[in-house]
C-alpha positions in Angstrom: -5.0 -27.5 -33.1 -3.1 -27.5 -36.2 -4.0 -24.2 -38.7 -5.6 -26.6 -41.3 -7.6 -28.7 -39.0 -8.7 -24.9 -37.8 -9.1 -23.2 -40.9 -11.5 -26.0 -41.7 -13.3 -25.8 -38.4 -13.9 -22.2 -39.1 -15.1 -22.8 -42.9 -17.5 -25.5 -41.7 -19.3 -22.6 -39.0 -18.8 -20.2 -41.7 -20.9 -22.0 -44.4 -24.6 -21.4 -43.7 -26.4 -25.2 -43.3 -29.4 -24.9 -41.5 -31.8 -27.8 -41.3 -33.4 -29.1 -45.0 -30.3 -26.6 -46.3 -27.3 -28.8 -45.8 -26.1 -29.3 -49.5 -22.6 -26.5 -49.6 -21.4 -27.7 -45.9 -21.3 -31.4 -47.2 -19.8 -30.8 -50.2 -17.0 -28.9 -48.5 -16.8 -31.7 -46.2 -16.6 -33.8 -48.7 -13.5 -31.8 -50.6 -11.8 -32.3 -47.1 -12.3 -36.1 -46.0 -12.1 -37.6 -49.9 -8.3 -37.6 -49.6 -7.9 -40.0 -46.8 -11.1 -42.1 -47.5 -11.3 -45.3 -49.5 -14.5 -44.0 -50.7 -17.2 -41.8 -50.4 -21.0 -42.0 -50.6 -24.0 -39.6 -50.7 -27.9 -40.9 -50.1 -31.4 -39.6 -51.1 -31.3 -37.9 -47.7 -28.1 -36.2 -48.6 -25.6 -37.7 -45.8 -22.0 -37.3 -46.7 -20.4 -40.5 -46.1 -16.5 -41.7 -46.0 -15.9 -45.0 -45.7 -12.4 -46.9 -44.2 -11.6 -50.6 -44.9 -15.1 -51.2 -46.6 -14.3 -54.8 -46.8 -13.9 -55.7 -43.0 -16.5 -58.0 -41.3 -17.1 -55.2 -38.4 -18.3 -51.6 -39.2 -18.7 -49.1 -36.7 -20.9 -46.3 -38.0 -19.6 -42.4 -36.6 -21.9 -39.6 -37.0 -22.1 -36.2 -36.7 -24.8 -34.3 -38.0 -23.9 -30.8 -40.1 -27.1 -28.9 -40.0 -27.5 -25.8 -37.5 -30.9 -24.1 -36.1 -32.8 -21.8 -37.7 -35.7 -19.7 -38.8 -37.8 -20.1 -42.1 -39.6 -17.5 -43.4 -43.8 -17.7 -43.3 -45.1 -14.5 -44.0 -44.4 -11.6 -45.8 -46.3 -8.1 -45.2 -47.5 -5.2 -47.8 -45.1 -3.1 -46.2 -42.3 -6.1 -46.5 -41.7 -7.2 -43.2 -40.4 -10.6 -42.7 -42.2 -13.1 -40.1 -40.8 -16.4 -39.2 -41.2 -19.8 -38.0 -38.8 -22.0 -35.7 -36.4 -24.7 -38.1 -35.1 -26.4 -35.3 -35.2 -25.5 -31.2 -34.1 -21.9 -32.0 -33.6 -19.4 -28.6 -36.1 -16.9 -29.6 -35.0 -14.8 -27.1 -31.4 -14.7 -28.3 -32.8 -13.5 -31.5 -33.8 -9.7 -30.2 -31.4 -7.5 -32.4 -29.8 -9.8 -34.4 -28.6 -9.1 -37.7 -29.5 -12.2 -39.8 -28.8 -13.6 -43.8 -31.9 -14.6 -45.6 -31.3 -17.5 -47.9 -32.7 -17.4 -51.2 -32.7 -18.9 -54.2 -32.0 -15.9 -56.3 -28.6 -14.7 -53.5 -29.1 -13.7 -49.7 -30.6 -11.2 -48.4 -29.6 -9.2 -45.1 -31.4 -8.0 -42.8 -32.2 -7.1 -39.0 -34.3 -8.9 -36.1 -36.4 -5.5 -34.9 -36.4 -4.5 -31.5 -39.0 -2.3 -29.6 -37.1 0.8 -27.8 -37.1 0.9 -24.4 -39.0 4.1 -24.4 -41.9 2.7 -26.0 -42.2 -0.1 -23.8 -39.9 -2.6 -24.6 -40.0 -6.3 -26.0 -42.8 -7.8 -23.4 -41.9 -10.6 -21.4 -43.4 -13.4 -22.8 -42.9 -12.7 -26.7 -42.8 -15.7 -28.8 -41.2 -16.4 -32.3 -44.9 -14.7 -33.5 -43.4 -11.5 -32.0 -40.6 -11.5 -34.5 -40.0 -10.0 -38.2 -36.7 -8.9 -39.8 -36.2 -5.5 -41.4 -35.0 -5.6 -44.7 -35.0 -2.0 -45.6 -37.6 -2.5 -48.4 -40.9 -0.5 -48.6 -42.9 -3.2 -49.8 -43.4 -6.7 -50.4 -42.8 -7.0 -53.8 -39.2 -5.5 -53.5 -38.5 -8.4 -50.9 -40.0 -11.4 -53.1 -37.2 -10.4 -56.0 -34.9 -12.7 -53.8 -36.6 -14.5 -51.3 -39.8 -16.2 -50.7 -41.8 -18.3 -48.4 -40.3 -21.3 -46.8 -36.6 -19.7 -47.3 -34.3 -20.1 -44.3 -32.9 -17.3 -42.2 -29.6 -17.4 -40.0 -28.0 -15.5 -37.8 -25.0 -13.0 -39.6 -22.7 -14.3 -37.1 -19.1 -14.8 -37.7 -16.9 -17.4 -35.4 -14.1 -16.0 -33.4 -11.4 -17.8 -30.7 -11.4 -16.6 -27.2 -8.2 -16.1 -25.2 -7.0 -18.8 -28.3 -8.9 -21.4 -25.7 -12.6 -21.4 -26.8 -14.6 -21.0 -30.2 -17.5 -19.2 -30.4 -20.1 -18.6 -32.7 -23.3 -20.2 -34.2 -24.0 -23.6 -35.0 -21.1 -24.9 -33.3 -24.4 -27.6 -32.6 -23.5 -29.6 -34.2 -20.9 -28.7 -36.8 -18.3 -29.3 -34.4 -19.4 -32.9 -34.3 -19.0 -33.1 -38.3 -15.8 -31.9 -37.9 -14.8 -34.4 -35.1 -15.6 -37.0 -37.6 -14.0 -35.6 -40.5 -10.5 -34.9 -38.8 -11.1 -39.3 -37.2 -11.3 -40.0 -40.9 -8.0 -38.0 -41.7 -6.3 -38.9 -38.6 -6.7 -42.8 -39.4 -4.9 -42.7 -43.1 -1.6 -43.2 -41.0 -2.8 -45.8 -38.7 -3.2 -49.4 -39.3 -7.5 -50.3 -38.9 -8.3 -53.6 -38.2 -12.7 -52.7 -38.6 -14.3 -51.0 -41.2 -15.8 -47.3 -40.5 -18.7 -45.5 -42.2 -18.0 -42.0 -41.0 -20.7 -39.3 -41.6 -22.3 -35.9 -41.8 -25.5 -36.7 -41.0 -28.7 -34.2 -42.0 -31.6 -32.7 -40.2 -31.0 -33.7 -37.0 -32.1 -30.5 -35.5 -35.8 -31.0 -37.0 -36.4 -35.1 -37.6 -33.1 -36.6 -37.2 -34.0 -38.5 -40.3 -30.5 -38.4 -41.8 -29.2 -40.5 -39.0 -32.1 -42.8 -40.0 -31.0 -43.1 -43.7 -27.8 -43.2 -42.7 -27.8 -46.1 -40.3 -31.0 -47.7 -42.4 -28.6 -47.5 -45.7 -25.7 -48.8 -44.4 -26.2 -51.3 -41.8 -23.2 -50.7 -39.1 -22.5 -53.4 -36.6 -22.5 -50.2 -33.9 -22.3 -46.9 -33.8 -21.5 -43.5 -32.0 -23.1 -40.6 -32.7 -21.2 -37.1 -31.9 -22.7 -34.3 -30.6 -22.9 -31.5 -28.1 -24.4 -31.3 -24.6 -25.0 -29.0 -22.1 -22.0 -27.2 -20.4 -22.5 -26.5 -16.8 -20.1 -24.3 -15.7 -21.5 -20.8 -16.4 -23.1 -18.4 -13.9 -26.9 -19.2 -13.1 -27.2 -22.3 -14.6 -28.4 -25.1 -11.5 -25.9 -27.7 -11.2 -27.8 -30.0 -8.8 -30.2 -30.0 -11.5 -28.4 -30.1 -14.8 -25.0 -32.0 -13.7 -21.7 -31.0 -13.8 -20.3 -30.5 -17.1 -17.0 -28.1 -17.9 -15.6 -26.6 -20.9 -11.7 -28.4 -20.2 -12.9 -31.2 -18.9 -13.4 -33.9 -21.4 -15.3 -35.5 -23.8 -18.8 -36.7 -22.1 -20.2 -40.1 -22.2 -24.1 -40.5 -22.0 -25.4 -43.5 -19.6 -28.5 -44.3 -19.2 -31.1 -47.3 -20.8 -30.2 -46.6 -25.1 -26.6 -46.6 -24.2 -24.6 -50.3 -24.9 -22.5 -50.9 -22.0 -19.2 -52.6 -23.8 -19.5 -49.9 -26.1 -18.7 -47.3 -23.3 -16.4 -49.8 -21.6 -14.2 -49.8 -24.5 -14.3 -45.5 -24.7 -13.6 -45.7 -21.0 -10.7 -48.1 -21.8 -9.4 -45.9 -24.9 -9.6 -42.5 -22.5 -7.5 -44.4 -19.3 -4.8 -45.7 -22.2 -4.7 -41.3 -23.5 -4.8 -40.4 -19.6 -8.0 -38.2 -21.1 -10.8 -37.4 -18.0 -14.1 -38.4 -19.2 -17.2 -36.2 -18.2 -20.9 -38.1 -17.8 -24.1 -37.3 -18.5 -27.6 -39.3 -18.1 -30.2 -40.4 -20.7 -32.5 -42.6 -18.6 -34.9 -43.2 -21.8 -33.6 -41.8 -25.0 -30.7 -39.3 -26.2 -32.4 -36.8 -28.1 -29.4 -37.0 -30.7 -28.5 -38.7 -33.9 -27.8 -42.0 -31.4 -31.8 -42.9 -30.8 -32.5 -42.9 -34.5 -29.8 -45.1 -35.3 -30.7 -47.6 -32.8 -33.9 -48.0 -34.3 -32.6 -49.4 -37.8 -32.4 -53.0 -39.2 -31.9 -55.4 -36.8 -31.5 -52.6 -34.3 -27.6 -51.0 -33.9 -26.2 -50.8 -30.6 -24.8 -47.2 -29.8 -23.2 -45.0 -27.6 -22.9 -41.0 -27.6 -19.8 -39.0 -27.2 -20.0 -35.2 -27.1 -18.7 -32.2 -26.7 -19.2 -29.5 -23.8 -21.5 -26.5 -25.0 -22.2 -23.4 -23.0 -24.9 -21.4 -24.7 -26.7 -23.9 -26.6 -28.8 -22.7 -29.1 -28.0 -19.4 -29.1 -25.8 -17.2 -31.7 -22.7 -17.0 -29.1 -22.6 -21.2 -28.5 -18.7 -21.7 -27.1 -16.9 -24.8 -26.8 -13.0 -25.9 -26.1 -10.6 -26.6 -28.6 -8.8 -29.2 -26.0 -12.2 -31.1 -26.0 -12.2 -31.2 -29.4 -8.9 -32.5 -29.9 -9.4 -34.9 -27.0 -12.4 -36.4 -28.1 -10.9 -36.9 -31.9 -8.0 -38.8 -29.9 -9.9 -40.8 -27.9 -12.7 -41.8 -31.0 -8.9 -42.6 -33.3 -7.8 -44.5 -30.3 -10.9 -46.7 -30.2 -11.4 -47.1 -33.7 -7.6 -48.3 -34.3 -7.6 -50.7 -30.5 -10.7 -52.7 -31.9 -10.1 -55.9 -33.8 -13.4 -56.8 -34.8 -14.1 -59.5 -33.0 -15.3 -57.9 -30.1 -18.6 -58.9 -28.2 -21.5 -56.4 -28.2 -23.7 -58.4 -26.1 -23.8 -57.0 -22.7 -24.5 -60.7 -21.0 -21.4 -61.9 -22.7 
């Protein structure tokens, strides 16, 4: 990956943009994609949108939502404790020991996620996020309430790092690495000729409602569109294969199939990937997606869509870890589709 393309990966899972919270991550994705877009767009919802070749008769709409998981504070105690709630499908058992950032509107306040010593017992085994409170070092609660208050939002103090210069680690790489896909497609496209027009954008709050995608998709009206996000990596020790599939960090950009998913949509990825000689890994969505892609579906005159993501071990945890070959692959094979499409392509399955 080239060093800018990376140092702006690394500033994306650096920024703090958890769910409702999104506002600095899209303006610095903004900054990036505004020199290679023919414009750019923001909504009530507060999607980030760069748009190619506006005035074509096709659009395809790409999305990749910027927010990350969570906590949000919901109680503070006399003695000034912090207790939370979930922002999103949070791990809490990831949480136990974590050093986290409390975001407030008066600056950030650090902090630790307690932990019961072993000699007193331990955590118990079936703790829930009621189990948890962050140490501040304040004695009470008014000393806490000077910079935060209830319904702030607390992440993890977790700083990115590359492993064996192969894999990325860190938080939220779910799904700010899809953000980033989309962002690099825009920039990658300035020095190709594009035949469609393309509404690329950071979506919001798809970790909690997935309304952005709604807005998004609702605002704009996109002949199609493919949302990017992460799925489940299977290539860990203890996870069931025969259960969960087989999905590898190295092995490729993953198609969803199932009922949501338009068939010459992922036809034409397929086509795109054999033309790169990039494997393609699959995954099933019988009913719905769970991503960005169902919501999008549902808008207007209803949007046919597909899903491409990336490989995830650890999802939803502060150490999530993904491959910087996917990455690049799948930002190939998205530039690949977008540029091989003329417009006049049939969606219609019967056709």
């Amino acid at each position: 990956m080239k060093k800018d393309s990376l140092e702006f990966l690394i500033s994306l899972l650096h920024t703090p943009s958890p769910s409702s919270l999104e506002m600095e991550i899209q303006k610095k994705w903004i900054d990036y994609v505004k020199p290679f877009a023919d414009e750019i767009r923001t909504d009530h919802a507060g999607n980030a949108i760069a748009i190619v070749n506006q005035d074509a008769d096709f659009h395809l709409m790409l999305a990749g939502h910027c927010d990350e998981i969570a906590f949000v504070v919901n109680r503070i105690d006399d003695h000034g404790y912090v207790f939370v709630e979930k922002m999103g499908g949070i791990n809490t058992k990831a949480a136990i020991g974590m050093k986290v950032e409390i975001i407030g509107e008066s600056g950030i306040l650090p902090g630790v996620i307690g932990v019961n010593a072993q000699h007193h017992g331990g955590m118990k085994d079936d703790f829930n996020v009621e189990d948890l409170f962050i140490d501040c070092g304040a004695q009470s609660r008014e000393e806490v309430t000077r910079t935060i208050q209830i319904g702030d939002l607390v992440v993890y103090r977790r700083k990115s790092e590359l492993l064996m210069d192969r894999y990325i680690s860190g938080r939220g790489l779910d799904n700010r690495t899809g953000a980033f896909i989309v962002a690099e497609v825009v920039k990658q496209l300035k020095e190709k000729k594009v035949n469609i027009g393309l509404y690329a954008v950071s979506t919001v709050n798809e970790e909690t409602n997935m309304g952005g995608a709604y807005f998004a998709a609702a605002g704009l009206h996109p002949d199609c569109a493919i949302a990017c996000d992460v799925t489940f990596a299977t290539d860990y020790p203890s996870v069931d294969k025969r259960k969960h599939g087989d999905v590898k960090l190295e092995g490729g950009p993953v198609l969803a199939k199932g009922a949501p998913i338009n068939r010459k949509m992922n036809q034409w990825l397929e086509e795109a990937a054999k033309r790169l000689s990039i494997n393609l890994q699959y995954e099933l969505t019988p009913r719905a997606t769970g991503t960005d892609a169902d919501k999008m579906r549902f808008t207007g005159k209803g949007v046919p869509i597909s899903l491409v993501s990336l490989p995830l071990r650890y999802m939803h945890s502060p150490v999530e870890t993904a491959s910087l070959k996917d990455i690049e692959e799948e930002i190939a094979l998205l530039v690949e589709l977008i540029t091989f499409l003329n417009g006049t392509e049939s969606l219609n399955p019967l056709e």
